[in-house]
N, C-alpha and C positions, 0 to 999 in steps of 0.2 A: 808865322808869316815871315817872311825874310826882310830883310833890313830895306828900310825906304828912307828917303833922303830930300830934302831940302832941294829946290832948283838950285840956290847959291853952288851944293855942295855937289851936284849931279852937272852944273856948268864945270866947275873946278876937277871933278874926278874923270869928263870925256873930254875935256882940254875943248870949251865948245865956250862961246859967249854967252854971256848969261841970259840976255834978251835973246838971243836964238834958238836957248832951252826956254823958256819961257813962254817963247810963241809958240814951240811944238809941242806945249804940254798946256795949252789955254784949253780947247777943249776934250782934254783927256781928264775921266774922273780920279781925284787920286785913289793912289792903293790905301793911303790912309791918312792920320792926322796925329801930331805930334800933344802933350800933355797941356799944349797951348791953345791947341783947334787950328795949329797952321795946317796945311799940306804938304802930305809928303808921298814920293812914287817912289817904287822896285825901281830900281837899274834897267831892268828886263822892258817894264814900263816906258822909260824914257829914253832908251834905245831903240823900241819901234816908232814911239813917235818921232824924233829925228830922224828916221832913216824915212819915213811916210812925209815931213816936212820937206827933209830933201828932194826925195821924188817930186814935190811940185803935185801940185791941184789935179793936172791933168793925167796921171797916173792911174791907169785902172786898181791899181796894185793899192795905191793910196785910197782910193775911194771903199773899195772892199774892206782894205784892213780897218778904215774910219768907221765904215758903218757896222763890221764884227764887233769893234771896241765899245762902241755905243751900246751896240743890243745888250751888250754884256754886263755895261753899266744901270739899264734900263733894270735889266734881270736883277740884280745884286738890290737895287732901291727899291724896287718893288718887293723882295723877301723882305730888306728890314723892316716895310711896313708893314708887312702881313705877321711878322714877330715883334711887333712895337708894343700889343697889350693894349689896345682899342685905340678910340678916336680920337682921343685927346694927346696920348701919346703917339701918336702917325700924324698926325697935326702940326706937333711940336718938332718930330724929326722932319720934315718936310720945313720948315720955319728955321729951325736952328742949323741944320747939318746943309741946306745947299742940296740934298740929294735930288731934290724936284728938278733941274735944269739938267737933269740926264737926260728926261723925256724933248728938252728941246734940242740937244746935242746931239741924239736920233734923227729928230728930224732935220736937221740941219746934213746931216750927213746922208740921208737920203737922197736929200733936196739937189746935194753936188752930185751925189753918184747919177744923178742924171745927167748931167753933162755928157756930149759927145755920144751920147745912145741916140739910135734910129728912131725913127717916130712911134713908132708899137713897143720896144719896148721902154720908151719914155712913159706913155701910157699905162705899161701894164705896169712899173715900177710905182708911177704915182698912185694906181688902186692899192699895192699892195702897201706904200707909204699912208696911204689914207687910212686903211684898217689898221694898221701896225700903232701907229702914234693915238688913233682913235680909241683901239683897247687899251692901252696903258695909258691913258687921260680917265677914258672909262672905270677901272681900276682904280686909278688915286683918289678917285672921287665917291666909288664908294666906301674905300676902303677911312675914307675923312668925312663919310658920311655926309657930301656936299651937293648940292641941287645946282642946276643953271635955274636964273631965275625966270619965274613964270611957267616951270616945268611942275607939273602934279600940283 
C-alpha cells in the first residue's frame, strides 16, 4: 500500500490549513491506521477530497466523486466483514475499527447528491438510495447475526 499520512502531515506537505484538510477528509474513510489506531490517508486520498471540498456542495463533480468514494468504502467494510471469522469477530470490527459509519456516509452522500436534480430523478435516486443503504444494513446484520426487534 503506499504511504498514508496523518492530516497534521498531509496539511504541512499541500501547504493547506489543517482544519481545511480536516474538514475535507471528515467524511472520507481512511486508507488506513497508524500502530496507534490513529487515521491515516494516501496523498492521492486527500487530494480528491480537497479538490471535491473546493468545489463546494453544489458541484455535480463533488457530489459523484462523494458518493463513488462512499460506495467504495461501503464495499471495502463489507469484505472485511465477510473475512472477520464469524459473528463475534464482525461484531468486534464493527465496535472497534469505526468501519460501520461508512454505511451512513453513503447515505449522507446520496442524500446531497440529490440536490439541484429535477423531480423524477430526485425520486428515482431516492428508490435507488433506499435499496442501496437497505442491502448493506441488510448485510451487516446478517452478517452480526442481528434481528430488528419483534421480527421472527
Amino acid at each position: 500500500m503506499a504511504e498514508a499520512f496523518s492530516i497534521n502531515a498531509l496539511a504541512e506537505m499541500l501547504e493547506r490549513d489543517r482544519r481545511t484538510v480536516a474538514k475535507a477528509l471528515r467524511d472520507i474513510q481512511p486508507d488506513g491506521r497508524d500502530a496507534h489506531g490513529a487515521p491515516r490517508w494516501k496523498l492521492s486520498s486527500a487530494v480528491r477530497a480537497l479538490t471535491n471540498h473546493s468545489a463546494g456542495a453544489d458541484s455535480p463533480h463533488a457530489s459523484t466523486d462523494a458518493i463513488e468514494q462512499a460506495a467504495r468504502d461501503v464495499d471495502k467494510m463489507l469484505a472485511k466483514l465477510r473475512a472477520a471469522g464469524g459473528v463475534e469477530a464482525a461484531r468486534k470490527l464493527l465496535r472497534d475499527d469505526g468501519i460501520g459509519r461508512s454505511i451512513g456516509r453513503l447515505d449522507h452522500a446520496l442524500e446531497r447528491g440529490l440536490v439541484g436534480l429535477r423531480p423524477a430523478e430526485a425520486r428515482l435516486l431516492g428508490i435507488v438510495r433506499n435499496e442501496v443503504i437497505g442491502r448493506a444494513i441488510g448485510e451487516v446484520m446478517d452478517l452480526c447475526a442481528w434481528q430488528l426487534a419483534g421480527a421472527g
